[in-house]
Legacy VTK file of the C-alpha trace (Angstrom):
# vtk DataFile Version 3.0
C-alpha trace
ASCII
DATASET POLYDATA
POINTS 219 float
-27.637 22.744 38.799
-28.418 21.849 35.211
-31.234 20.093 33.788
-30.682 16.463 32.742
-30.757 17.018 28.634
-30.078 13.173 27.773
-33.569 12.132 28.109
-33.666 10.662 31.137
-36.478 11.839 33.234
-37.075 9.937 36.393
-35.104 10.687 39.603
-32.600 7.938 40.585
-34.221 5.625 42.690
-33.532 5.396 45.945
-32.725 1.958 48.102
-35.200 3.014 51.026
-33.557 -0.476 53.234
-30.877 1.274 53.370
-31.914 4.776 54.667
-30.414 4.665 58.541
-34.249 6.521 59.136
-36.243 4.014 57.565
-33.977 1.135 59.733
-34.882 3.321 62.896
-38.155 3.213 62.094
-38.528 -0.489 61.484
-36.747 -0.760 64.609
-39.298 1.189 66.485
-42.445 -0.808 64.398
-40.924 -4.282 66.128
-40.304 -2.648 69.335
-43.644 -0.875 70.026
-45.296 -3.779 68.820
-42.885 -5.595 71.938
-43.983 -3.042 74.251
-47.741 -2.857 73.591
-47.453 -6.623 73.920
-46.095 -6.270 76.958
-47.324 -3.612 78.969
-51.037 -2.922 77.765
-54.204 -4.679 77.977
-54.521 -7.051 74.978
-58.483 -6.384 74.832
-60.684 -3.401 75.199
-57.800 -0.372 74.829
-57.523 1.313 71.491
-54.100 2.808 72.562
-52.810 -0.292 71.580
-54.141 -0.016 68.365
-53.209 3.437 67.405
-49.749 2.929 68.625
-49.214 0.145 66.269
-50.762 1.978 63.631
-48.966 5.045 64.162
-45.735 3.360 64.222
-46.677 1.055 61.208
-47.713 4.403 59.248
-44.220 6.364 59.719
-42.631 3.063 58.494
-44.390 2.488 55.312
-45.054 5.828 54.349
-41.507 6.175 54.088
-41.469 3.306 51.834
-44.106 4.747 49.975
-42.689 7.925 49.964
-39.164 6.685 48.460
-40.744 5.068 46.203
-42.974 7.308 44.387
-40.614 9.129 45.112
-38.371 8.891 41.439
-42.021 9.964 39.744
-42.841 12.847 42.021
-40.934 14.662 44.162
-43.678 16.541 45.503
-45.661 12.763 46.611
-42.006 11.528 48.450
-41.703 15.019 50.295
-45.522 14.905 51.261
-45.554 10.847 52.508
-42.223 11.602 54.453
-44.019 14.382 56.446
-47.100 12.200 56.990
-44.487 9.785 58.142
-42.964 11.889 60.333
-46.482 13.200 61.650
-47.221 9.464 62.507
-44.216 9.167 64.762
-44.843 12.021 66.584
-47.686 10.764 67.059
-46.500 7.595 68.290
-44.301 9.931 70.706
-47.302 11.409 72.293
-48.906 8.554 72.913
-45.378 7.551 74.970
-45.549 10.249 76.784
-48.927 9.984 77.813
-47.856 6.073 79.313
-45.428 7.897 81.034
-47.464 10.234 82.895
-50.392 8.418 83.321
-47.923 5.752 84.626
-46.153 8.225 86.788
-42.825 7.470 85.370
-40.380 9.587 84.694
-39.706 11.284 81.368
-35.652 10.871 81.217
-34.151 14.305 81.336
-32.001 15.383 78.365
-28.469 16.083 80.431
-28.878 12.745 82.839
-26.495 10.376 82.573
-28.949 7.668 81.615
-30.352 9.661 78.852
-26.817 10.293 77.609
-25.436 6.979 76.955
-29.072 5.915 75.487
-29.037 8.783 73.064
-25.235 7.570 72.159
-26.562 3.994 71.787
-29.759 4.930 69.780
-27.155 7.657 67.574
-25.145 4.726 66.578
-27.690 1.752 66.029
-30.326 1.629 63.864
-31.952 -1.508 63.361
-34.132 -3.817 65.358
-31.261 -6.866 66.180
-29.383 -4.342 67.929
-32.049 -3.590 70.539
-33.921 -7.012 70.165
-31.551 -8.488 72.900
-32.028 -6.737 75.788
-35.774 -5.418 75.221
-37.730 -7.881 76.653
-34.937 -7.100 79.597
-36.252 -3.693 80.219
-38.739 -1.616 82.387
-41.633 -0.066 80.598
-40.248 2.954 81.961
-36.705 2.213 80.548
-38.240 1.126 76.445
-40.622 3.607 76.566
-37.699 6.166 76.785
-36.116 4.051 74.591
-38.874 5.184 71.834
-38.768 8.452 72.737
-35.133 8.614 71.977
-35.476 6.697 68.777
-38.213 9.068 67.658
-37.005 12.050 67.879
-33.607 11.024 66.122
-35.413 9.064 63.331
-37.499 12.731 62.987
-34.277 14.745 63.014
-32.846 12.604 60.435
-36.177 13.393 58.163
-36.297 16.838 58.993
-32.966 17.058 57.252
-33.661 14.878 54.277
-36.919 16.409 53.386
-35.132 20.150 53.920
-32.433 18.521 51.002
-35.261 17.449 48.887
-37.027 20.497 48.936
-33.724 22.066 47.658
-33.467 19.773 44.968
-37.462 20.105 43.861
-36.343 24.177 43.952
-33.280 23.848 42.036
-33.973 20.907 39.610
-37.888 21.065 39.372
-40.759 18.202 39.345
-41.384 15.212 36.505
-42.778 18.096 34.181
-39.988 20.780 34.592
-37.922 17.475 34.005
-39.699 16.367 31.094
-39.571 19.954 29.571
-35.561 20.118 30.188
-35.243 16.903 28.387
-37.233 17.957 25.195
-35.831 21.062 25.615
-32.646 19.469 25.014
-32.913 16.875 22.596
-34.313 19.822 20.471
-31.323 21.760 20.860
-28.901 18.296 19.891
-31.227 17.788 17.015
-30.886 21.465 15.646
-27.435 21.381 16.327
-26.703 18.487 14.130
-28.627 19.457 11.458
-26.788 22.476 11.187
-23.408 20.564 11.349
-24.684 18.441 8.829
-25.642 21.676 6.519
-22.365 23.017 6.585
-20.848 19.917 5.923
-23.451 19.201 2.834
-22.509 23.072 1.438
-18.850 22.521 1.983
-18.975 19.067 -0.223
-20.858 21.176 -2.853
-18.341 23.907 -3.130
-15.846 21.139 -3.770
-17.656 19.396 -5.886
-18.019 22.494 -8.182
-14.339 23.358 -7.714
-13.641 19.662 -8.824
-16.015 20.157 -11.807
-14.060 23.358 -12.913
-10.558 21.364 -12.800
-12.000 18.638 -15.084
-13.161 21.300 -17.345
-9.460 23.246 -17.419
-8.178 19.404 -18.140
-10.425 18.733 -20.529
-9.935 22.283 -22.742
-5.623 22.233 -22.377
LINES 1 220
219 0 1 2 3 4 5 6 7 8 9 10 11 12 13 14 15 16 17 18 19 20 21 22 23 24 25 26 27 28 29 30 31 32 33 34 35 36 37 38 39 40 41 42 43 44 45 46 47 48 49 50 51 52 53 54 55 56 57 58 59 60 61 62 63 64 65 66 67 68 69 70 71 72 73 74 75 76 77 78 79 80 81 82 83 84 85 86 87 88 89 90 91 92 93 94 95 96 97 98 99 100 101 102 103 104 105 106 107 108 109 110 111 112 113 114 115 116 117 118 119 120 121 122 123 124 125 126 127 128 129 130 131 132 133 134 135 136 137 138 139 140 141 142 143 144 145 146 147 148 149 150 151 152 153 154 155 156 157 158 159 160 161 162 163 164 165 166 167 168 169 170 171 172 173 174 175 176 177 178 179 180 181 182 183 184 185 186 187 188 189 190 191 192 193 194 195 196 197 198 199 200 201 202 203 204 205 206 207 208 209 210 211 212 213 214 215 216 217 218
């Protein structure tokens, strides 16, 4: 891939709203916020708390991430993997409700499981669950989450493996910076040696013009 040698330095930026990962994770900000409302103590447990916070943090650091992300490309790749370490986070502490709970942790080739990980694979925001969540079992959202986690942190895994490609191929703000210079230096060297030919050519023909005048001048 070649370096940008127009000037232009910063990364195109990108619309994070409309990143299918960053809608999943909304959707699971809203909806843990639903379930902790609905299923935990509202005083005196801190897992409601860090649940929130965990699920607030992969949200907005993926916010954060995108959008520091047209300055430095290291800063986006390192917020989406705090991000994503704040999720599974969150997916922990669903686990844990499920065990301490004694529910069941849906297995991955039920039935059940499939045609929630088909729903979850196909919907991303929060309207499309909003309907039917305050519908379900704490056994049935918080497998809900689970599912929605680990896609949202697939999706990730694959967009910060095609930034890293791009940092490797195309280089940080400063490689960028450097490519730029680089070639506005070449442009300007180039022209100034178009121009040089040009200005030698016009004085040959001025002096060949001079001579003709001077053939005139003697017949």
């Amino acid at each position: 891939m070649e370096y940008n040698t127009k000037g232009k330095v910063l990364k195109k930026a990108v619309v994070w709203k409309e990143l299918y990962f960053y809608r999943k994770s909304d959707a699971i900000y809203q909806l843990t916020v639903e379930f902790c409302h609905r299923f935990l103590p509202p005083y005196g447990d801190r897992t409601v708390d860090q649940m929130v916070q965990a699920a607030r943090s992969g949200k907005q650091n993926i916010v954060e991430g995108s959008e520091d992300g047209q300055t430095s490309s290291e800063m986006e790749i390192k917020l989406l993997n705090v991000a994503r370490g704040s999720l599974q986070e969150l997916r922990s502490d669903y686990l844990d409700y499920l065990n301490t709970h004694h529910l069941s942790v849906w297995a991955v080739d039920s039935e059940r499981q499939k045609r929630l990980r088909d729903f979850c694979h196909s919907h991303n925001d929060y309207s499309d669950y909003a309907p039917f969540a305050d519908k379900m079992t704490d056994e049935e959202m918080a497998n809900l989450l689970l599912t929605l986690c680990h896609q949202t942190d697939k999706m990730m895994c694959s967009y910060i493996e095609n930034l890293e490609h791009r940092f490797v191929t195309e280089g940080g703000i400063k490689e960028r910076m450097y490519a730029a210079r680089t070639g506005y230096r070449k442009e300007a060297d180039a022209r100034m040696q178009a121009l040089e030919k040009e200005n030698q050519q016009l004085k040959a023909k001025i002096k060949e013009l001079e001579k003709k005048i001077e053939e005139l001048r003697r017949a």
